[in-house]
MARBA-3410 file (N, C-alpha, C, O; in Angstrom, 1 decimal):
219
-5.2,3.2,-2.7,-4.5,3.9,-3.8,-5.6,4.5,-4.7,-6.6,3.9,-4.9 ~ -5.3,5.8,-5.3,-6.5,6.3,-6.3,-6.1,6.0,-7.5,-5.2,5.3,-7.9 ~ -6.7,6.5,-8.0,-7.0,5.8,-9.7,-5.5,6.6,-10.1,-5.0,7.2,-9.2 ~ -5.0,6.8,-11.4,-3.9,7.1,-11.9,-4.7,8.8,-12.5,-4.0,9.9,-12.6 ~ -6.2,8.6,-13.0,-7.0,9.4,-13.3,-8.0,10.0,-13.0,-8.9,9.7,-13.7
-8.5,11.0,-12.0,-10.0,10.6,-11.6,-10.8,12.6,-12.1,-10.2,13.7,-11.9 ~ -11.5,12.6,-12.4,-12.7,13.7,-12.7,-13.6,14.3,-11.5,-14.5,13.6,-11.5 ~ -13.6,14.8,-11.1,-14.4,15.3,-10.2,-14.5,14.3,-8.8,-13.8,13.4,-8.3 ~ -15.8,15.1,-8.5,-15.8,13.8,-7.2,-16.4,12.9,-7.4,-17.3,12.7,-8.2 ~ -15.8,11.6,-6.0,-15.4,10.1,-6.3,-17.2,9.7,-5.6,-17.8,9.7,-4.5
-17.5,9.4,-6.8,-18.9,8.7,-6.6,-19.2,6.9,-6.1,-18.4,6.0,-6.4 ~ -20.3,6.7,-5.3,-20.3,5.8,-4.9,-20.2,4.0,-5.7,-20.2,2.9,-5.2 ~ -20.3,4.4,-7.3,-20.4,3.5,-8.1,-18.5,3.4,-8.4,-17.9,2.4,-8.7 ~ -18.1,4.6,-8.1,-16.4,4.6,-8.2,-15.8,3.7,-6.8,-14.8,3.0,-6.8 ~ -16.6,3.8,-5.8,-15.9,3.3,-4.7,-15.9,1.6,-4.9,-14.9,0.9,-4.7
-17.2,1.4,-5.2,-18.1,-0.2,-5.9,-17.4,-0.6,-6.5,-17.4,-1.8,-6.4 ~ -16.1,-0.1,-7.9,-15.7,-0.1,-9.2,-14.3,-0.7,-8.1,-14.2,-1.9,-8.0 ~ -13.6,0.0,-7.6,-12.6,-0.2,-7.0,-12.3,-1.1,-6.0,-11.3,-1.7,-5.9 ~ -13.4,-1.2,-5.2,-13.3,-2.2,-4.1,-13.2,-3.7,-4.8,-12.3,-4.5,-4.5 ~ -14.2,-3.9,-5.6,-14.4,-5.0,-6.7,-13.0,-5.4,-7.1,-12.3,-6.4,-6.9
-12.7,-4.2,-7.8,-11.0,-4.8,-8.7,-9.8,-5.2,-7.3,-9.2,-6.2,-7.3 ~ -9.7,-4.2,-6.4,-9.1,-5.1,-5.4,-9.3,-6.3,-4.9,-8.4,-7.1,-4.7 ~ -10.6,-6.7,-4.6,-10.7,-8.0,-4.0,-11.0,-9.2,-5.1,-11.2,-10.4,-4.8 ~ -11.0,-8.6,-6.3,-10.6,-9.7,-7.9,-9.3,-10.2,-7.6,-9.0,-11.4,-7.5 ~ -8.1,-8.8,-7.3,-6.4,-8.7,-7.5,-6.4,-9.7,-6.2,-6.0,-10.9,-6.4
-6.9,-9.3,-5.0,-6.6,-10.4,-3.9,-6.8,-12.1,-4.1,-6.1,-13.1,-3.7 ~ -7.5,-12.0,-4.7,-7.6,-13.4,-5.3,-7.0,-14.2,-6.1,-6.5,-15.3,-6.2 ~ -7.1,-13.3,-6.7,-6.1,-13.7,-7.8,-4.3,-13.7,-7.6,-3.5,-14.5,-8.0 ~ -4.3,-12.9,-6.8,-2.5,-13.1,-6.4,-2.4,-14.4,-5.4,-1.4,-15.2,-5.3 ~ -3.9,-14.5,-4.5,-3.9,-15.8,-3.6,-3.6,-17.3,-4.5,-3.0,-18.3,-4.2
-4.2,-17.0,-5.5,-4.2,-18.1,-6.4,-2.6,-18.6,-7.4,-1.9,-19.6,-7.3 ~ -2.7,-17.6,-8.0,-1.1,-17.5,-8.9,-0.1,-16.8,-8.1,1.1,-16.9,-8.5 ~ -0.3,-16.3,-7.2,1.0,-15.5,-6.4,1.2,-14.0,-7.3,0.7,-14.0,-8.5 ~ 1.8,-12.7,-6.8,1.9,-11.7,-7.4,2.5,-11.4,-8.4,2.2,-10.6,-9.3 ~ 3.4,-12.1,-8.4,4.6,-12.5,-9.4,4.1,-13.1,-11.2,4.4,-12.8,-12.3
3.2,-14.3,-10.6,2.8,-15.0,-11.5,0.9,-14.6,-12.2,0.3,-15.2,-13.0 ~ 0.6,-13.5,-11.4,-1.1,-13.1,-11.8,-0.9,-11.9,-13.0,0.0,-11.1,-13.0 ~ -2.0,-11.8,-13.8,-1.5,-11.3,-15.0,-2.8,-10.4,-14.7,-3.7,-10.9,-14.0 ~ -2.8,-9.2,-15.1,-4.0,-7.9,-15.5,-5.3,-8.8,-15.8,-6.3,-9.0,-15.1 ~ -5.2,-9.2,-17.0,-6.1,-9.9,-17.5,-7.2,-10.8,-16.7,-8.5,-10.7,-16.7
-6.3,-11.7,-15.8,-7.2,-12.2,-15.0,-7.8,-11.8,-14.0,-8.8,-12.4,-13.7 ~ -7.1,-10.7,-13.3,-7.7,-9.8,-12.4,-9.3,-9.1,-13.3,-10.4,-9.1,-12.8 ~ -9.0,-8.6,-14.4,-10.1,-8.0,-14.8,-11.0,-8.8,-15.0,-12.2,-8.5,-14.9 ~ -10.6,-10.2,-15.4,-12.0,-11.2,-15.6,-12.5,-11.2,-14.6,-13.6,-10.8,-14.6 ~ -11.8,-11.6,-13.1,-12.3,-12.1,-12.1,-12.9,-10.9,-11.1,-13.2,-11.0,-9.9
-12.9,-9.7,-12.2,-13.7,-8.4,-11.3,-14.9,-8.1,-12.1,-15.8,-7.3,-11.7 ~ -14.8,-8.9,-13.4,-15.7,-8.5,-14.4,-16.4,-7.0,-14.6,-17.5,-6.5,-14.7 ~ -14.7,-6.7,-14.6,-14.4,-5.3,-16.1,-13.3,-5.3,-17.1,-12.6,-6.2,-17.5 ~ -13.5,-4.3,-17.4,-13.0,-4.8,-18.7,-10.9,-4.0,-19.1,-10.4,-2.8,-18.9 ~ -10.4,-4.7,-19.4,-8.3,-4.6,-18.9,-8.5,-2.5,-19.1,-7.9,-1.7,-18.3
-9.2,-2.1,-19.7,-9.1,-0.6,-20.0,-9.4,0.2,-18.8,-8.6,1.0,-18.4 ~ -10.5,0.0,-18.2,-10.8,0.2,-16.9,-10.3,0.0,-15.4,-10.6,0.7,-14.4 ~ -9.3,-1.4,-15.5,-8.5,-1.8,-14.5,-7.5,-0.7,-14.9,-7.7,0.3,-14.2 ~ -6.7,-0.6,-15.6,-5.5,0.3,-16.2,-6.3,1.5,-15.4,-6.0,1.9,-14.3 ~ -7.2,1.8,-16.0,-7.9,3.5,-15.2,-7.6,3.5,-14.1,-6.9,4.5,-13.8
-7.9,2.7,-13.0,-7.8,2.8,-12.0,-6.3,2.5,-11.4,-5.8,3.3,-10.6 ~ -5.7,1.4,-11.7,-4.3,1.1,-11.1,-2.9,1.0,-12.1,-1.9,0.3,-11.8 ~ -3.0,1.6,-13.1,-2.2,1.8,-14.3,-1.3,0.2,-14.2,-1.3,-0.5,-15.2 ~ -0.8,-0.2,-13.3,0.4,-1.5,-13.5,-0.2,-2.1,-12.5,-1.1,-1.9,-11.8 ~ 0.9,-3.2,-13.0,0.3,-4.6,-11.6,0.7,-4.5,-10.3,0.2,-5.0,-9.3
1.8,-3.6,-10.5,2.8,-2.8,-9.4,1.8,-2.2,-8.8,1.2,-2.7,-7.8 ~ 1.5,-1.4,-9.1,0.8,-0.3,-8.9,-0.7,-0.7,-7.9,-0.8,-0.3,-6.8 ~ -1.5,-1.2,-8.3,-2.1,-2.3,-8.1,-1.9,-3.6,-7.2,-2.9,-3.8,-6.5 ~ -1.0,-4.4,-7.1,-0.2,-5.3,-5.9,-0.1,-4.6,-4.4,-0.5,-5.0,-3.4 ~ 0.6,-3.1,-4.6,0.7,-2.4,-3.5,-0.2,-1.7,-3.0,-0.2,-1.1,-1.9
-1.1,-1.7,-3.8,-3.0,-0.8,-3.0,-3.7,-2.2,-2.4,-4.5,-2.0,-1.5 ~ -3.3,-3.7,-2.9,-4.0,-5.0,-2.4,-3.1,-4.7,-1.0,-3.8,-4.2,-0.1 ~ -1.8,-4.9,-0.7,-1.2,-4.8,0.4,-1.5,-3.9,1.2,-1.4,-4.2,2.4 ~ -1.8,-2.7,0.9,-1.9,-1.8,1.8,-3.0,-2.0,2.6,-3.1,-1.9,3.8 ~ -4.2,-2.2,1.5,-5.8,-2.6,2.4,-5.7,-4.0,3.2,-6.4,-4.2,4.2
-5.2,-4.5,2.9,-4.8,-6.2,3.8,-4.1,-5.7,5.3,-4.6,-5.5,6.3 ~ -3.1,-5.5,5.0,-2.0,-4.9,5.9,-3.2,-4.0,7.0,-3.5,-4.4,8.2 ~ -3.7,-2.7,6.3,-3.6,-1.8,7.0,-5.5,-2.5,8.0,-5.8,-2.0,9.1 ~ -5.9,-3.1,7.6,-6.9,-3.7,8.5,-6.8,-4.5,9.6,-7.6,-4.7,10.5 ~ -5.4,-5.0,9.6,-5.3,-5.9,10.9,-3.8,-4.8,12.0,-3.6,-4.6,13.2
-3.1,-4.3,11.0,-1.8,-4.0,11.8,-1.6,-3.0,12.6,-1.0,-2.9,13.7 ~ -2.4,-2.1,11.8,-2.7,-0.6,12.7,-3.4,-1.0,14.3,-2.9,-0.6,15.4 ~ -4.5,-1.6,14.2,-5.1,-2.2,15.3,-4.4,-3.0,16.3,-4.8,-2.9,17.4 ~ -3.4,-3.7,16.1,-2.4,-4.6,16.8,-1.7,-3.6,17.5,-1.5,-3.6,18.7 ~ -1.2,-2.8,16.6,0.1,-2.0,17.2,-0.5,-0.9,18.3,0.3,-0.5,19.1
-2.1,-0.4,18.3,-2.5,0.6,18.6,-2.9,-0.8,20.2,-2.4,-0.4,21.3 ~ -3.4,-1.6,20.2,-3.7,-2.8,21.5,-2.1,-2.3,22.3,-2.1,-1.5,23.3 ~ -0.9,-2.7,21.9,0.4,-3.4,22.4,1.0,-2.4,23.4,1.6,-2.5,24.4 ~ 0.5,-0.7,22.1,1.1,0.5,22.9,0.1,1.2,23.8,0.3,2.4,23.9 ~ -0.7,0.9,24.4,-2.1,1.0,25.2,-2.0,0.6,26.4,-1.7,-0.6,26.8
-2.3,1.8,27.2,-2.0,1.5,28.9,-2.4,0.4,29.6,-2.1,0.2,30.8 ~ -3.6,-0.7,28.7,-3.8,-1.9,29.2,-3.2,-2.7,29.8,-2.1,-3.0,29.5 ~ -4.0,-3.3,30.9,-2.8,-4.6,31.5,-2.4,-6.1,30.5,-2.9,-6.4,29.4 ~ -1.6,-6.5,30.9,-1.0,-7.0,29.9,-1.8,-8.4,29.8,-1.7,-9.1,28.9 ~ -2.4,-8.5,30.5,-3.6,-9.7,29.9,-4.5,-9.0,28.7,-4.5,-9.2,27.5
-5.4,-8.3,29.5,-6.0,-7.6,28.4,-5.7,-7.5,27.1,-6.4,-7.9,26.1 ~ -4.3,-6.9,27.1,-3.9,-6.9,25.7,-3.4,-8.0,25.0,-3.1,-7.9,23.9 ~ -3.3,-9.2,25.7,-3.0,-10.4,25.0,-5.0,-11.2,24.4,-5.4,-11.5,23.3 ~ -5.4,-11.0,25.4,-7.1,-11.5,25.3,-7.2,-10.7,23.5,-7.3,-11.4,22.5 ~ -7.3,-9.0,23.6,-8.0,-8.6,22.7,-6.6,-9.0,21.4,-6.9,-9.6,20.4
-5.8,-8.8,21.5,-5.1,-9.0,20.2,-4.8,-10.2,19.3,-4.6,-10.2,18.1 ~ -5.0,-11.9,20.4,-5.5,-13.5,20.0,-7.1,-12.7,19.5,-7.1,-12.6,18.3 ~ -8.2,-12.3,20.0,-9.3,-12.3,19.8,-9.4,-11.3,18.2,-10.5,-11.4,17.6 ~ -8.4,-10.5,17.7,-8.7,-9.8,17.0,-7.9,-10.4,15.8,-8.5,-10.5,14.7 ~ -6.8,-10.8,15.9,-5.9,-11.8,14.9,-7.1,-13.0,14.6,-7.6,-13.1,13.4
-7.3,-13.7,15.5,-7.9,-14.9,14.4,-9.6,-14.5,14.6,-10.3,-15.5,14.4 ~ -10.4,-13.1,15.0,-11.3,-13.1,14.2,-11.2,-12.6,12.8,-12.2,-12.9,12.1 ~ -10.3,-12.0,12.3,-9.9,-11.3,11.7,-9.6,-12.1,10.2,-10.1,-12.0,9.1 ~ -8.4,-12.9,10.8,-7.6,-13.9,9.9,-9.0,-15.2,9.7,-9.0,-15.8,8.6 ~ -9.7,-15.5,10.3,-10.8,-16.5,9.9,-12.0,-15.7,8.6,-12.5,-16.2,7.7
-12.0,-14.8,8.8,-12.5,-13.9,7.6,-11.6,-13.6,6.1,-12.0,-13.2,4.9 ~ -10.4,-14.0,6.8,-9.1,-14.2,5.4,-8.4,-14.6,5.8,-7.8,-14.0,6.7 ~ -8.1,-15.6,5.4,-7.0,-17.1,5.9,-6.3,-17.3,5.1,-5.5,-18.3,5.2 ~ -6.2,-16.4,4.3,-4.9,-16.6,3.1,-4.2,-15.4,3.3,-3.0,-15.4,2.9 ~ -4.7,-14.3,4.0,-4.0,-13.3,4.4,-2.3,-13.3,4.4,-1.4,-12.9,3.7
-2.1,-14.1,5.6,-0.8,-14.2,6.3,0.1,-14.8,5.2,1.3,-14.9,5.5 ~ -0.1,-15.2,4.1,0.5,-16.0,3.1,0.6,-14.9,1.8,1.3,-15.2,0.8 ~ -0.4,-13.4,2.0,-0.1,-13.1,1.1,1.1,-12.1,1.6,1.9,-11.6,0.8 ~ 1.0,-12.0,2.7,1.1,-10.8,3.2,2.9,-11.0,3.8,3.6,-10.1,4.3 ~ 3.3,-12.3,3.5,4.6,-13.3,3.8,5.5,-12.7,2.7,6.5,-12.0,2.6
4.3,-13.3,1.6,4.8,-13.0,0.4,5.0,-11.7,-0.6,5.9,-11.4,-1.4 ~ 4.1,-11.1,-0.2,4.8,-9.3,-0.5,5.6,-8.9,0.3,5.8,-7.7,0.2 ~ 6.3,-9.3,1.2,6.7,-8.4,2.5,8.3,-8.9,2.0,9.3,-8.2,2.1 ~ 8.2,-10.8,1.2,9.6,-10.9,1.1,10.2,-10.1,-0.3,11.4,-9.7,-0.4 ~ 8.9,-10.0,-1.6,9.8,-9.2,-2.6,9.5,-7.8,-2.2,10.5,-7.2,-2.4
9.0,-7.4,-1.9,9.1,-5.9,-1.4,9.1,-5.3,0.1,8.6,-4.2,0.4 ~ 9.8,-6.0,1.0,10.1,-5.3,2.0,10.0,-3.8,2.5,10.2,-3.6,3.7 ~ 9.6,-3.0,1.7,9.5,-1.7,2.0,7.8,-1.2,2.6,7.5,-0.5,3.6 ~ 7.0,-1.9,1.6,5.7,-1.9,1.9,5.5,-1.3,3.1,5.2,-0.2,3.5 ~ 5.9,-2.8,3.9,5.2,-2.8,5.5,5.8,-1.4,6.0,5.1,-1.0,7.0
7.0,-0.4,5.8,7.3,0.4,6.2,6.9,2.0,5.8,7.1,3.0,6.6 ~ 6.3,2.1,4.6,5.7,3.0,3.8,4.1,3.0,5.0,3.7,3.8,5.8 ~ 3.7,1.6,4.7,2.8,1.2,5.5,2.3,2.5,6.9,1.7,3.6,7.0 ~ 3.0,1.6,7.8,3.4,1.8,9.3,3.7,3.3,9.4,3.4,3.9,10.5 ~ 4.4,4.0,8.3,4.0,5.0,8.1,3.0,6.6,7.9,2.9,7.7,8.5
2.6,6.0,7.1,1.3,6.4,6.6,0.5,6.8,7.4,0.0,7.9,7.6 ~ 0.1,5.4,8.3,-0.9,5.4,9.3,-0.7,6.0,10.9,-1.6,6.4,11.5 ~ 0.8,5.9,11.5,1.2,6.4,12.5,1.9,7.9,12.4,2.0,8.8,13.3 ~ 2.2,8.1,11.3,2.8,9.3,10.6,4.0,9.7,11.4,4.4,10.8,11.9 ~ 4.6,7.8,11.1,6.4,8.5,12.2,7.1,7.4,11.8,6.5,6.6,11.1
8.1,7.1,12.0,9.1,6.0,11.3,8.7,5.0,11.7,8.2,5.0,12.9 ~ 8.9,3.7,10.8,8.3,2.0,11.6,9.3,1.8,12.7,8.6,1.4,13.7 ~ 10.6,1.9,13.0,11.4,1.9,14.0,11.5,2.7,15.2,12.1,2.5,16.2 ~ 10.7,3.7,15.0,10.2,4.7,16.5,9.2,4.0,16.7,9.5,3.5,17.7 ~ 8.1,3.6,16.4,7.0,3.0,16.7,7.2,2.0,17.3,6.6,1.8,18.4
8.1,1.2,16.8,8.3,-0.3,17.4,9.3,0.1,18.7,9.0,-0.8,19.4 ~ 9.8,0.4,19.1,10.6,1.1,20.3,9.7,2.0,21.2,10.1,2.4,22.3 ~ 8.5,2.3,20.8,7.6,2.7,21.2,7.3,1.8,22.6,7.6,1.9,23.8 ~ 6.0,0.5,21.4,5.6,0.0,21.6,6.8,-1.1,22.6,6.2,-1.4,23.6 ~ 7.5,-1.4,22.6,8.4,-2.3,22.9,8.9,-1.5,24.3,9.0,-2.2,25.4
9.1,-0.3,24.4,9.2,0.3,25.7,8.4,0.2,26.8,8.6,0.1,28.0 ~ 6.8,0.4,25.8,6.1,0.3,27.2,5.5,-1.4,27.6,4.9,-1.7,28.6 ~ 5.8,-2.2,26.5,5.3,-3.4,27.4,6.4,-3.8,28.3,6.2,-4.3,29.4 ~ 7.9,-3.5,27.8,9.1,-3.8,28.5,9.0,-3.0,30.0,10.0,-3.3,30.6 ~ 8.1,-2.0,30.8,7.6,-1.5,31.7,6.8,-2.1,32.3,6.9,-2.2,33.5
5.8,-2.8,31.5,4.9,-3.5,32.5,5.0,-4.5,32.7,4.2,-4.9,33.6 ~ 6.1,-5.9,31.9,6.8,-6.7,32.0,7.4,-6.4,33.4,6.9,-6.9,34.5 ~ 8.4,-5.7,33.3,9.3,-5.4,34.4,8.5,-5.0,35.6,8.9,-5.4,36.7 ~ 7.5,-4.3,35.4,6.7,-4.4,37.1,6.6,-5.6,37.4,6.9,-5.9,38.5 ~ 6.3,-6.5,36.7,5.4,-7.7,36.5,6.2,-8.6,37.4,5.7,-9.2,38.3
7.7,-8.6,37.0,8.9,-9.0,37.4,9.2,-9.2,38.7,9.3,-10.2,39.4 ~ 9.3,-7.8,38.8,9.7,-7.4,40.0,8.5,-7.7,41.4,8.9,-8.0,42.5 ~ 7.5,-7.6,41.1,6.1,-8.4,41.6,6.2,-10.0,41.9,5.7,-10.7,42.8 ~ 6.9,-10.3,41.1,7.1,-12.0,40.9,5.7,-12.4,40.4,5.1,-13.2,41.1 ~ 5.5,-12.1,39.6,4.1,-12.3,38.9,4.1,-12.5,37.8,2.9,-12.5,37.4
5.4,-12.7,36.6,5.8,-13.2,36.1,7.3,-13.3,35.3,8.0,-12.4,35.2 ~ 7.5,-14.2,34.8,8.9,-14.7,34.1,9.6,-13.6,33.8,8.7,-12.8,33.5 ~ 10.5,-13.2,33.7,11.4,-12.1,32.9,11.0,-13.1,31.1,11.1,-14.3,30.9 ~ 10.5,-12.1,30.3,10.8,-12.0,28.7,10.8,-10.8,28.1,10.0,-9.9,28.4 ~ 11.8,-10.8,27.3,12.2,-9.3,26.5,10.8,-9.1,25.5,10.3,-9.9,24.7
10.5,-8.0,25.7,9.4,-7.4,24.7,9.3,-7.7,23.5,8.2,-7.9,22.9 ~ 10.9,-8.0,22.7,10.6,-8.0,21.6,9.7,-9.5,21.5,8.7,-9.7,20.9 ~ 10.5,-10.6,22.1,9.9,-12.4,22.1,8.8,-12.3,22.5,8.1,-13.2,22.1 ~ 8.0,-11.2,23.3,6.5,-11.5,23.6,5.6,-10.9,22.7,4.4,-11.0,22.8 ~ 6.5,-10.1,21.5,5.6,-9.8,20.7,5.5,-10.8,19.6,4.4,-11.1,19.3
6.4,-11.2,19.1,6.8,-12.1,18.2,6.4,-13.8,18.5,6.1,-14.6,17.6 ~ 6.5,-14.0,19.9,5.6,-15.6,20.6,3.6,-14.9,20.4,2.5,-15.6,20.3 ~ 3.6,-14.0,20.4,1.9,-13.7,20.5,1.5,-13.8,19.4,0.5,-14.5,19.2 ~ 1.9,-13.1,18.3,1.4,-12.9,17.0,2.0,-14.3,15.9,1.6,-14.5,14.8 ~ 2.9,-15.1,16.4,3.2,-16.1,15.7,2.1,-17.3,15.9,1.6,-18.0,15.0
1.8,-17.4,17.5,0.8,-18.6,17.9,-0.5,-18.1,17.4,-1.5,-18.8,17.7 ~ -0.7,-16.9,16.7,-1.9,-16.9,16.1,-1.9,-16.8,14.7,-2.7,-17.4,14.0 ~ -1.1,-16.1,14.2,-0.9,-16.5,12.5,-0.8,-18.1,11.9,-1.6,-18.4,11.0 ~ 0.2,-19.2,12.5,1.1,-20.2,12.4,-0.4,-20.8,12.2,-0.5,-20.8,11.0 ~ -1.6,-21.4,12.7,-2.2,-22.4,11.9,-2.7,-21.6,10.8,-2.0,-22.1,9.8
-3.7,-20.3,10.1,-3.5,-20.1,9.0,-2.7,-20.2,7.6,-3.1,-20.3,6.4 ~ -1.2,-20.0,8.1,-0.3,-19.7,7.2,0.4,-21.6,7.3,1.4,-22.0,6.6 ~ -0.4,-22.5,8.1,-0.2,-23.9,7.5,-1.0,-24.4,7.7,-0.9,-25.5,8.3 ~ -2.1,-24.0,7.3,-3.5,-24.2,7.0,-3.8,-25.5,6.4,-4.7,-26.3,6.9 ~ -3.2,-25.8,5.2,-3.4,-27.2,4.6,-2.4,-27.8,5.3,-2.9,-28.7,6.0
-1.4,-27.8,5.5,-0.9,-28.9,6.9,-1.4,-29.8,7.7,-1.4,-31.0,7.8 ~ -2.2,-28.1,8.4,-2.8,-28.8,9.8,-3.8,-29.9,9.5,-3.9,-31.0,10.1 ~ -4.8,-29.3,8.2,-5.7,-30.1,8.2,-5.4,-31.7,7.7,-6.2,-32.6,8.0 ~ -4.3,-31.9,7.1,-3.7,-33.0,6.9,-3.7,-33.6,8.4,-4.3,-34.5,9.0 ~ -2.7,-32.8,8.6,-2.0,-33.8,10.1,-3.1,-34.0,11.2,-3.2,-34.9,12.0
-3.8,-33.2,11.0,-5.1,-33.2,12.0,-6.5,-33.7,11.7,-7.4,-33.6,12.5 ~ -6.5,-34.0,10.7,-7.1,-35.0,9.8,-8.6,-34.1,9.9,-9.6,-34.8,9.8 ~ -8.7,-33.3,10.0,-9.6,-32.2,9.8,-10.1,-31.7,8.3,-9.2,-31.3,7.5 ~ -11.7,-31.6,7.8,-11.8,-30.7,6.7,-12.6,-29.4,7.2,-13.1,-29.4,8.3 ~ -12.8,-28.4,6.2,-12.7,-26.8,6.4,-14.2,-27.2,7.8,-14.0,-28.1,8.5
-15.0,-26.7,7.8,-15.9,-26.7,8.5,-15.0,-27.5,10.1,-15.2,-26.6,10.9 ~ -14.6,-28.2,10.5,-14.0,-28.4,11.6,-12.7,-28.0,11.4,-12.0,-28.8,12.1 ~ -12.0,-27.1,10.7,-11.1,-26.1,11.0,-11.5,-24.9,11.3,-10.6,-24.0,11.1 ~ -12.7,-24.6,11.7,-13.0,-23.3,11.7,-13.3,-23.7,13.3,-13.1,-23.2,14.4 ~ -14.1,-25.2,13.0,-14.6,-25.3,14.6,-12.9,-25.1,15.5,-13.1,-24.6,16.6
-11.9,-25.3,15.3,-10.3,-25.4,15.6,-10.1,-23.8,15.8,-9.6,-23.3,16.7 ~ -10.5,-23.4,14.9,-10.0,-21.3,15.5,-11.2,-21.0,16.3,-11.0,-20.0,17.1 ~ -12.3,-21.6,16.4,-13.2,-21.0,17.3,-12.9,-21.4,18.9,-13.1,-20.7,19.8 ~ -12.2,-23.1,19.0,-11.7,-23.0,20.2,-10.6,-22.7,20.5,-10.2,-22.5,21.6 ~ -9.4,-22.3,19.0,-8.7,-21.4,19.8,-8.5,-20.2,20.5,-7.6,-19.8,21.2
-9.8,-19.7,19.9,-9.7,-18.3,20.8,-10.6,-17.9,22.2,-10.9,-16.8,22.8 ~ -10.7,-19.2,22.4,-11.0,-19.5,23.5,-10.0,-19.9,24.6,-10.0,-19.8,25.8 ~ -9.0,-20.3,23.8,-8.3,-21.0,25.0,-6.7,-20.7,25.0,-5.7,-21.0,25.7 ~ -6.7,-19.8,23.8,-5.0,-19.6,23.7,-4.7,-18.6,24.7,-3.8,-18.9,25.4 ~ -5.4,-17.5,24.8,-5.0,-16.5,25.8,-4.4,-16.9,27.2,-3.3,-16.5,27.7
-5.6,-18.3,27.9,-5.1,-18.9,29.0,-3.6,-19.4,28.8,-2.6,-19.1,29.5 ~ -3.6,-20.3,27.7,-2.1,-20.8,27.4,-0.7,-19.8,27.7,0.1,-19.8,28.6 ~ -1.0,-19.0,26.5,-0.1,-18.1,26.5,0.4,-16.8,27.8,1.3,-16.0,27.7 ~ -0.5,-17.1,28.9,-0.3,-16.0,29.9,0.1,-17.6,31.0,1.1,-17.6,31.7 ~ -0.5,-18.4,31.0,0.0,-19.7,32.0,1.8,-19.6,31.8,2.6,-19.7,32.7
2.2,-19.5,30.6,3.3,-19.4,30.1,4.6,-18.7,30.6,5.8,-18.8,30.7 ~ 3.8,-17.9,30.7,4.8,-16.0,31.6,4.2,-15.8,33.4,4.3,-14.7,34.1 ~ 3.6,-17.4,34.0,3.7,-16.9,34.9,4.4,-17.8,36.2,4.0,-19.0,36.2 ~ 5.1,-17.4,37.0,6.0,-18.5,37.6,5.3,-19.4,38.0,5.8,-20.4,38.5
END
């Protein structure tokens, strides 16, 4: 999102200025939630000053949905561009586990924030999906959903594996890789793990979930 104001052209200390207050706001909404994070603290925790945050994202509104969009638009576009891709369907299971939790191990609070804007503002993800495909979120996903539902169905008919409807294999793929992030202090409870051997925990899972998950779909 650009500033509410901008002067000429966008200099590299403007991009510095911005990126900063985003990844202040990210934090800061990780911490208090969107609802509950106030201007103020975003500006401390970017160290500038509330006049200059305003310059750039006039509301919190305003501001909340430029954090979403840069979150969002780093992992989703990439997923969706894997699923609708003439690849075989291993392949595209391999790179999309390999790209979710390299991704999400670099921000592990992601999927919690991203739960959490999606439930008060629902529109986001579709303005979103938008933007970046430049066609409705519902043609896309019928898109996408057609052609894995094609190479399923060879797959089938091959006897090479299980009949599942496109939409469950997109939704079983992307859940077994979000689900320990977004219960992240859970696991480490139940699994009696601290951060440093939870990381060692995503490093072998992306080693080993691919095999799981395709052992799964095949007779």
């Amino acid at each position: 999102m650009k500033p509410a104001k901008r002067r000429g052209r966008q200099t590299a200390r403007d991009v510095t200025t911005e990126d900063r207050i985003l990844n202040a706001a990210h934090a800061v909404f990780v911490r208090s939630g969107t609802a509950g994070a106030r201007m103020h603290q975003i500006a401390k925790e970017a160290g500038v000053n509330a006049a200059l945050l305003h310059y750039y994202f006039r509301t919190k509104d305003r501001l909340a949905e430029a954090v979403f969009q840069r979150t969002a638009r780093a992992l989703l576009p990439a997923i969706i561009r894997i699923l609708e891709s003439d690849a075989e369907i291993e392949e595209k299971v391999s790179r999309v586990i390999d790209l979710e939790l390299a991704h999400l191990s670099r921000a592990p609070y992601l999927p919690m924030h991203l739960i959490s804007e999606l439930a008060h503002h629902p529109a986001r993800v579709q303005q979103l999906v938008s933007a970046v495909f430049g066609g409705a979120p519902d043609s896309i996903g019928r898109r996408v959903q057609a052609t894995l539902g094609r190479q399923i169905r060879a797959r089938v008919r091959a006897r090479t594996m299980h009949p599942i409807e496109p939409d469950q294999f997109i939704v079983n793929l992307m859940s077994l890789c979000v689900f320990p992030f977004a219960a992240r202090p859970l696991l480490k409870v139940l699994l009696d793990i601290d951060e440093p051997a939870f990381h060692a925990f995503i490093a072998r899972r992306r080693v080993d979930l691919a095999a799981f998950f395709l052992r799964g779909l095949r007779p």
